[in-house]
DSSP file (Angstrom, degrees, kcal/mol; ACC not computed):
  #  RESIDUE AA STRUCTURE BP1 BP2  ACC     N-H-->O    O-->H-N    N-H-->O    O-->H-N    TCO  KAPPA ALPHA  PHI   PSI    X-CA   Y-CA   Z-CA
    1    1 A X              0   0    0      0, 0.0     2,-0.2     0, 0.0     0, 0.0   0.000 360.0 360.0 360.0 128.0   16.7   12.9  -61.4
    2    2 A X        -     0   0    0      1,-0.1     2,-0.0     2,-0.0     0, 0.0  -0.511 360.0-106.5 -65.8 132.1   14.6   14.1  -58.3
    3    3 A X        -     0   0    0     -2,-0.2    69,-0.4     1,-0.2    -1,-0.1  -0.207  21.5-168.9 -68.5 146.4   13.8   12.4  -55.7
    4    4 A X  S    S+     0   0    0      1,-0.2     2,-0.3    67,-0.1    -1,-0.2   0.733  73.4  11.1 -72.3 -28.7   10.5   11.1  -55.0
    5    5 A X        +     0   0    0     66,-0.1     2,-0.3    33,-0.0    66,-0.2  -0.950  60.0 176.2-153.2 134.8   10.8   10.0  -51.2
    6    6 A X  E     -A   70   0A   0     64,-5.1    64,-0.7    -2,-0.3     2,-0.6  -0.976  28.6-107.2-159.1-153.4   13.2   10.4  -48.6
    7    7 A X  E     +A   69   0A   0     -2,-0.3     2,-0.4    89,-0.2    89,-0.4  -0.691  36.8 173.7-118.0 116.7   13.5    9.6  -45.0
    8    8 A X  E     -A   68   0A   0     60,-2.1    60,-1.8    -2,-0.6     2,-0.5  -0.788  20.3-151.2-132.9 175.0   13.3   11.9  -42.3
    9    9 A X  E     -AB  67  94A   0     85,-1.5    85,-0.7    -2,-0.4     2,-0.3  -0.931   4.7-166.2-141.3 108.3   13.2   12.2  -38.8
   10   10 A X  E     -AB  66  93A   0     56,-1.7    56,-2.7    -2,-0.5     2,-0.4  -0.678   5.5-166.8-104.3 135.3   11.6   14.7  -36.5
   11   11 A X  E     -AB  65  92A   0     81,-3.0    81,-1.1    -2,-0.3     2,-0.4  -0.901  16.3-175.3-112.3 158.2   12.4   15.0  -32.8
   12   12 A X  E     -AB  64  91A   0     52,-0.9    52,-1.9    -2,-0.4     2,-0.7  -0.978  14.8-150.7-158.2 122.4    9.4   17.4  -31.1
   13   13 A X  E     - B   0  90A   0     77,-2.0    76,-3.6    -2,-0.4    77,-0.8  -0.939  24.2-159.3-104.8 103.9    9.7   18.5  -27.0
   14   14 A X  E     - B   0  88A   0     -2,-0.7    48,-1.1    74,-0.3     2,-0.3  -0.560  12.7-103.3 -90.0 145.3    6.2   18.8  -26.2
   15   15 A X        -     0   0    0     72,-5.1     3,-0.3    -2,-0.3    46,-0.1  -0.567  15.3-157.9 -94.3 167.2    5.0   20.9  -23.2
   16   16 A X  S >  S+     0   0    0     44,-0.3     3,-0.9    -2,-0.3    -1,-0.1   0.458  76.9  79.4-107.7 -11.6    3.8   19.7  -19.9
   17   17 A X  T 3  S+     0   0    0      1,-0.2    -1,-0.1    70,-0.1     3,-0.1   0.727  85.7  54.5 -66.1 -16.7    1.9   22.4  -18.8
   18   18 A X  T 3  S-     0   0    0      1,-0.3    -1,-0.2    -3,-0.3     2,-0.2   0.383 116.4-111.4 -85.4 -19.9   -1.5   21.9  -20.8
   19   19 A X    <   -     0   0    0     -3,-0.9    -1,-0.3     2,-0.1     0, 0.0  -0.723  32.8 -68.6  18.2-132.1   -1.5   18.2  -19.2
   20   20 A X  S  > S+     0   0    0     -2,-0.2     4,-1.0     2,-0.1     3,-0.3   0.597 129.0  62.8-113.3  -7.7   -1.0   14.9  -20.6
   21   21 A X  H  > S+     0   0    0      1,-0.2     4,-1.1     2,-0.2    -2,-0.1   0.822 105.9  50.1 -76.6 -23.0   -4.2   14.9  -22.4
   22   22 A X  H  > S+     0   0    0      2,-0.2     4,-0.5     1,-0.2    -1,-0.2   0.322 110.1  49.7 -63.7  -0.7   -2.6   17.9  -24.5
   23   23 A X  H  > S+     0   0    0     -3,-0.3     4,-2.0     2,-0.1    -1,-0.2   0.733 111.8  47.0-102.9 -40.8    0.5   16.1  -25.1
   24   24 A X  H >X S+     0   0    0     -4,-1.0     3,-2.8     1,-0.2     4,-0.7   0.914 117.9  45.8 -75.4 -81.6   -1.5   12.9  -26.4
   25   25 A X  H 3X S+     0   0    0     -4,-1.1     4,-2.6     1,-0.3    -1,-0.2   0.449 111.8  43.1 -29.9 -59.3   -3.5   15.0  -28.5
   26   26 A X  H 3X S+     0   0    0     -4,-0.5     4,-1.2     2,-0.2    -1,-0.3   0.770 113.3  58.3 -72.8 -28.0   -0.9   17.3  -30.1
   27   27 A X  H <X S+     0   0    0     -3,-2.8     4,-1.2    -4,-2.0    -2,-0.2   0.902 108.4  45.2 -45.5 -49.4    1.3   13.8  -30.5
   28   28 A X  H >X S+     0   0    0     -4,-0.7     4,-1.9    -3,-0.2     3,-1.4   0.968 109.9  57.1 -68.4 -40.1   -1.9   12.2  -32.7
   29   29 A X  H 3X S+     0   0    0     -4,-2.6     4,-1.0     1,-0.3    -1,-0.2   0.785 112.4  42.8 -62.2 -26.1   -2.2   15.8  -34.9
   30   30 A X  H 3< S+     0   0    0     -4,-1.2    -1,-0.3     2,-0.2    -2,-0.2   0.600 112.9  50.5 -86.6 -27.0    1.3   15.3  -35.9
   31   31 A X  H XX S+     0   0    0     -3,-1.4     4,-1.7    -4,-1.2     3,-0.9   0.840 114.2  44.8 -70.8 -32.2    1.0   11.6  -36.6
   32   32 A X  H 3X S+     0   0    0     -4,-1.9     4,-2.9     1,-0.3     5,-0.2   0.883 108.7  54.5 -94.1 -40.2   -1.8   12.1  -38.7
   33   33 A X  H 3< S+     0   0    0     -4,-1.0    -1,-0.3    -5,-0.4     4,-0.2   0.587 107.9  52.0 -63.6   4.5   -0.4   15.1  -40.6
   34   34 A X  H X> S+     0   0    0     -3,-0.9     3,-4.1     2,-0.1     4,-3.1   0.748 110.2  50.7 -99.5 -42.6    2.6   13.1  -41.5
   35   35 A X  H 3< S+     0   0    0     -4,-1.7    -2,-0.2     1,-0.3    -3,-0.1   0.781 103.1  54.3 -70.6 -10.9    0.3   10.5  -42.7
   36   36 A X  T 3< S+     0   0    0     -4,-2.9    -1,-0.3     1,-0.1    -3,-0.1   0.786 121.5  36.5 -68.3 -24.6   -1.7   12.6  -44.8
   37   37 A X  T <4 S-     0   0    0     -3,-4.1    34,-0.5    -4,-0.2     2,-0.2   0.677 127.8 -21.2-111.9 -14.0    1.6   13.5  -46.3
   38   38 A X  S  < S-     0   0    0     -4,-3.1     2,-0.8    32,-0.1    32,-0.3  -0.873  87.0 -56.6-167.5-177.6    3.9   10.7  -46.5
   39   39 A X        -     0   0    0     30,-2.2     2,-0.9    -2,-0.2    -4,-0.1  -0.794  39.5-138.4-116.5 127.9    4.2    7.5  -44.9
   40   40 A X        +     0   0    0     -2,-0.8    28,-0.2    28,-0.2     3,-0.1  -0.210  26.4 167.8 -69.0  84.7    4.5    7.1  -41.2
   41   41 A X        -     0   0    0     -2,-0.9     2,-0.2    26,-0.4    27,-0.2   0.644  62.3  -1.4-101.5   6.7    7.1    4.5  -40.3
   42   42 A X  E     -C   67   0A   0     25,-0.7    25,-4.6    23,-0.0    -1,-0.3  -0.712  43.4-165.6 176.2 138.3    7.7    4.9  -36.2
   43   43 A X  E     -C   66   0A   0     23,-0.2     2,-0.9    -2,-0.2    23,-0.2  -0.592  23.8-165.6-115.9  66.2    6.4    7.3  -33.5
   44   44 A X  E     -C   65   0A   0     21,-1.8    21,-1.1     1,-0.1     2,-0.2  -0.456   8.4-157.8 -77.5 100.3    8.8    6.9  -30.3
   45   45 A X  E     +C   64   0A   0     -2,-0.9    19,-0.2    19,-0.2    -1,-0.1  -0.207  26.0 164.2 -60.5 112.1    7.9    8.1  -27.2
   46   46 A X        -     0   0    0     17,-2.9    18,-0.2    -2,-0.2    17,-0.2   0.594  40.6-159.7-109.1   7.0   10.6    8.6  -25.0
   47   47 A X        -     0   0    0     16,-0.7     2,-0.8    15,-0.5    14,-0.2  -0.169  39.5  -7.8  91.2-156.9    8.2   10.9  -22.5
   48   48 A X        +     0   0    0     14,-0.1     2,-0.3    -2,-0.1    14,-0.3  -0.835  65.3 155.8-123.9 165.6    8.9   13.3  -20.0
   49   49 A X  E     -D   61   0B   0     12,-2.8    12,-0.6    -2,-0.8    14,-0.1  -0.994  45.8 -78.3-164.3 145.8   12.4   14.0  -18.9
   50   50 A X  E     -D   60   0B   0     -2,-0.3     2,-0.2    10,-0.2    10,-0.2  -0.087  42.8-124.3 -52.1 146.1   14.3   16.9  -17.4
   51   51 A X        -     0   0    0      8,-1.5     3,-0.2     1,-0.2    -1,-0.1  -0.526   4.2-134.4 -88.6 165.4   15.2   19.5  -19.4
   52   52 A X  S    S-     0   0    0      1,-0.4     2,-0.3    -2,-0.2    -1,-0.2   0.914  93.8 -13.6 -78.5 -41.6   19.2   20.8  -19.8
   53   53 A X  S    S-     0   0    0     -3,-0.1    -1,-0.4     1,-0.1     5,-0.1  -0.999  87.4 -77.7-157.9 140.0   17.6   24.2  -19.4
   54   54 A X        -     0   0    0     -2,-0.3     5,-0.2    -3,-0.2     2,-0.1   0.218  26.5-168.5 -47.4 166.1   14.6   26.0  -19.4
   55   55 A X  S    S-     0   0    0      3,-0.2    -1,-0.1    -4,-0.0    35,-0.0  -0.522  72.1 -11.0-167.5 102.8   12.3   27.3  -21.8
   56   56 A X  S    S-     0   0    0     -2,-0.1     3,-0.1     1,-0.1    -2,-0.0   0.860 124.1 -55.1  73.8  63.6    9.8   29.3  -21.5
   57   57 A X  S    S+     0   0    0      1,-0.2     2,-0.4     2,-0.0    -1,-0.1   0.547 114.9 108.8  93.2   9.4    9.7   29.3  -17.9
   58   58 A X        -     0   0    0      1,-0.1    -1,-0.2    -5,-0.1    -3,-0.2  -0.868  40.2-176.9-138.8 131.9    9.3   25.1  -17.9
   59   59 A X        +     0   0    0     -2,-0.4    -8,-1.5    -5,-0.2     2,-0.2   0.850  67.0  61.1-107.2 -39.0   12.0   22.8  -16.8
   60   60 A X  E     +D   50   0B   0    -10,-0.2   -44,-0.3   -12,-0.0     2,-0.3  -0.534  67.6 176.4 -85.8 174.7   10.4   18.9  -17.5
   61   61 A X  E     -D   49   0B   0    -12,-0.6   -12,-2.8   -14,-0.2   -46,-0.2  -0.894  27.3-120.3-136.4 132.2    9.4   18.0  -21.6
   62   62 A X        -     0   0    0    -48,-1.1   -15,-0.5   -14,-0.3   -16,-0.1  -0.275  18.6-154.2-139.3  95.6    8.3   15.6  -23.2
   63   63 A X        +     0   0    0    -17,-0.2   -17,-2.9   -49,-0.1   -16,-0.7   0.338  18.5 162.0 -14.2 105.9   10.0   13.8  -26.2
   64   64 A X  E     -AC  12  45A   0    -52,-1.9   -52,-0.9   -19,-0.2     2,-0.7  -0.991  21.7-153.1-129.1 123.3    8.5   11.9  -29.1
   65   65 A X  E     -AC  11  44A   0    -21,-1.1   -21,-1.8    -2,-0.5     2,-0.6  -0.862   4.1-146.0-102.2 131.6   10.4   11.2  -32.3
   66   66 A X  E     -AC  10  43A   0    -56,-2.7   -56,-1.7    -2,-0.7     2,-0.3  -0.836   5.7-158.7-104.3 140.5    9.1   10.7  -35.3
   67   67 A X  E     +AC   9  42A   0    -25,-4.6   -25,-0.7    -2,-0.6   -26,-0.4  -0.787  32.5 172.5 -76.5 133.2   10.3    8.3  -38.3
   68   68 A X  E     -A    8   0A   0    -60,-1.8   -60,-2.1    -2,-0.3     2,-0.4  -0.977  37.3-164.3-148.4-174.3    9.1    9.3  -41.5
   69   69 A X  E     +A    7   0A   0     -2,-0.3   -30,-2.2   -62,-0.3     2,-0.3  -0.890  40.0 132.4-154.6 106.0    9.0    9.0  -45.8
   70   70 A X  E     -A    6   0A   0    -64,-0.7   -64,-5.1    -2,-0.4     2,-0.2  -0.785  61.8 -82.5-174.2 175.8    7.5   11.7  -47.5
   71   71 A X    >   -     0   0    0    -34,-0.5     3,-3.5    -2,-0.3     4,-0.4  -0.566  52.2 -99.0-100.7 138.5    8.6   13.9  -50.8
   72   72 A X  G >  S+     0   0    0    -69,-0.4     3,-1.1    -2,-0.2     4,-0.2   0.597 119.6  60.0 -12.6 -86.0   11.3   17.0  -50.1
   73   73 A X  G 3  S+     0   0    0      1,-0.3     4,-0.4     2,-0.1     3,-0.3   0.427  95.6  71.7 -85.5 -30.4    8.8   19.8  -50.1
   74   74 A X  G X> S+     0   0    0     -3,-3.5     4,-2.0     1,-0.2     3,-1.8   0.953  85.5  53.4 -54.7 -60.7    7.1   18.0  -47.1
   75   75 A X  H <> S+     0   0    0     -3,-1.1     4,-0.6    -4,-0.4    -1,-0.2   0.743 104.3  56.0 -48.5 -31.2    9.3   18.4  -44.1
   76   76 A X  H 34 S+     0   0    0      1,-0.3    -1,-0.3    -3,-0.3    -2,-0.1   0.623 109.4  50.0 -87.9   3.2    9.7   22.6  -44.4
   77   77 A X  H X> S+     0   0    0     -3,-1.8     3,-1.6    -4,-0.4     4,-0.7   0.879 108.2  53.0-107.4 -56.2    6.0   22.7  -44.3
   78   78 A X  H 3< S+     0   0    0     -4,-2.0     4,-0.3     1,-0.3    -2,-0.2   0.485 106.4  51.9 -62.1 -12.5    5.9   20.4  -41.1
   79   79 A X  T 3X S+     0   0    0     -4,-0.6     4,-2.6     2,-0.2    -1,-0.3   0.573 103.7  57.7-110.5   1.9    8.2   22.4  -39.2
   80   80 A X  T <4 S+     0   0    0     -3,-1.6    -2,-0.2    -5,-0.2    -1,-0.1   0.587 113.0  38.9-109.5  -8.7    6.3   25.5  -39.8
   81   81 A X  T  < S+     0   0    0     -4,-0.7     3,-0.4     2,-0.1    -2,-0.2   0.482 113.0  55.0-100.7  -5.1    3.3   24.2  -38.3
   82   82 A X  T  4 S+     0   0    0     -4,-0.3     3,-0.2     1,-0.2     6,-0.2   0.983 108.5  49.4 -60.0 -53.4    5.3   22.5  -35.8
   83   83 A X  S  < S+     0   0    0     -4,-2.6    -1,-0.2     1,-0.2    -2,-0.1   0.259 111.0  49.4 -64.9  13.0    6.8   26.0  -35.0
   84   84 A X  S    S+     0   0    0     -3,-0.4     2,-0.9     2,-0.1    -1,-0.2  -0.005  88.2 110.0-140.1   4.8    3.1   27.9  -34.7
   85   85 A X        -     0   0    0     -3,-0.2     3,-0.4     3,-0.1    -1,-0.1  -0.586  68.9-134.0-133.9 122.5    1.7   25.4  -32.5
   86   86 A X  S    S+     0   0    0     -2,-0.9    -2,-0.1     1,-0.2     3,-0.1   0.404  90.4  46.3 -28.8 155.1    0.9   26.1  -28.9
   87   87 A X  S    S+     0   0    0      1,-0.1   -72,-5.1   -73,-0.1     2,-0.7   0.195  84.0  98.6  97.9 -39.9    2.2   23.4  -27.1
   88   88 A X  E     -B   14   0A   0     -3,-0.4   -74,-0.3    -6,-0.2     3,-0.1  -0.853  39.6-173.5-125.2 146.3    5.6   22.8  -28.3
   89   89 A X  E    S-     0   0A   0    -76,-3.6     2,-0.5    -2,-0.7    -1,-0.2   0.974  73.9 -13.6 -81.7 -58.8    9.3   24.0  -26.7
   90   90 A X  E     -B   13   0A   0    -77,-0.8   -77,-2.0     2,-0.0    -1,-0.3  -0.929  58.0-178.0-154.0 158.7   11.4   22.8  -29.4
   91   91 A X  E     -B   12   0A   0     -2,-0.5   -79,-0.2   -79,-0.2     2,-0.2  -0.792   4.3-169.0-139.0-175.7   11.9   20.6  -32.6
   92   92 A X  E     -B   11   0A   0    -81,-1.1   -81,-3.0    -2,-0.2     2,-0.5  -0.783   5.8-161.7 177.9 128.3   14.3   19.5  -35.2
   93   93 A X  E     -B   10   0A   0    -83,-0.2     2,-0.2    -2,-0.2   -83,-0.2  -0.936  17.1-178.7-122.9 151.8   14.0   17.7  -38.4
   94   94 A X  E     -B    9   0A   0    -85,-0.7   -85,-1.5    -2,-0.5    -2,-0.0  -0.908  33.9-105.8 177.1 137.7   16.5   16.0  -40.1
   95   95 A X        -     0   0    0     -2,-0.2     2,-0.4   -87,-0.2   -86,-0.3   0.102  46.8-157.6 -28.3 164.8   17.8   13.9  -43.3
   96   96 A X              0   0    0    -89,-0.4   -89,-0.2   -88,-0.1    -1,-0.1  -0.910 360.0 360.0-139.5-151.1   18.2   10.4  -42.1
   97   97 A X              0   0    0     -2,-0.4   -89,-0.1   -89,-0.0    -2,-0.1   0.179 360.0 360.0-116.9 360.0   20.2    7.5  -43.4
């Protein structure tokens, strides 16, 4: 049987260079696309924080995870607009428990 829902969790390093109104901004476009797709169940801001190592020329970040409930098919779609929008260093989605 397939599943219908399952629970995932996206961690997103936003850049600092655009300011912090480009950080809030790009935060809400990703909250709202999850909710268009699935259901939204924590957005945690953990901010900006040193980086281990650079990336793209930029040493601070800043870190929001998202919680979320949405159908398989969703997530691979979410990381391919994650990855083609300006703004973000690095991501990762993943199953969780």
């Amino acid at each position: 049987m397939a599943k219908l829902s399952e629970k995932y969790e996206a961690v997103v390093v936003f850049s600092l260079k655009n300011g912090e109104d480009a950080v809030k901004a790009l935060v809400a476009k990703f909250s709202d696309l999850i909710k268009e797709h699935g259901t939204l169940v924590d957005v945690d801001e953990w901010g900006a924080r040193k980086l281990a190592y650079e990336i793209n020329y930029e040493t601070d970040g800043y870190y929001v995870v998202y919680s979320f409930d949405c159908k398989p098919d969703f997530p691979m779609e979410f990381e391919r607009i994650i990855n083609i929008t300006d703004g973000v260093l690095r991501s990762l989605v993943t199953v969780r428990k």
